[in-house]
C-alpha positions, -999 to +999 in steps of 0.1 A: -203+293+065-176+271+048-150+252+069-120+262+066-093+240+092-063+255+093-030+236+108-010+253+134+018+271+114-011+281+093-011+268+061-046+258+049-054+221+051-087+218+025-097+183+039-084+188+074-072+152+075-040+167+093-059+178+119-079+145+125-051+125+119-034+144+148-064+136+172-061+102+164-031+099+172-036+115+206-058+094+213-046+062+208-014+070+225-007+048+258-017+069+291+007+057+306+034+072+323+073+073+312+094+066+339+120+039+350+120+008+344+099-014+367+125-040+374+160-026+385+187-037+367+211-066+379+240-060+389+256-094+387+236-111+357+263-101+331+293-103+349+284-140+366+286-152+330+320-139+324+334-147+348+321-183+347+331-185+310+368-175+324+370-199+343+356-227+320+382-216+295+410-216+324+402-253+334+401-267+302+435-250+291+451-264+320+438-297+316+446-298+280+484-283+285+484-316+315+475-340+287+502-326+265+526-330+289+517-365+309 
């Protein structure tokens, strides 16, 4: 009896590399579950920044406009 894999819309695949190829990849796919992220997000890690970069920028703008004008 010859073997004769077929895919599963199918179409005849003579070498039936599509069909072990497809079990490979099943099973070398991670086991693991997809589901949040395991850290929760900061809240304050971006905005910190900013807000320290404002007023950086701030200080340095006042203390270059009282240079000017001493």
């Amino acid at each position: 009896m010859a073997n004769n894999p077929q895919t599963p819309d199918g179409n005849h695949d003579p070498a039936g590399s599509t069909q072990m190829f497809r079990a490979f990849v099943d099973e070398g796919a991670p086991q693991t579950p997809r589901t949040a992220a395991a850290t929760p997000p900061s809240t304050s890690g971006p905005r910190a920044g900013i807000i320290i970069g404002v007023v950086v920028a701030i200080v340095i703008i006042a203390a270059a406009a009282w240079l000017a004008l001493a």
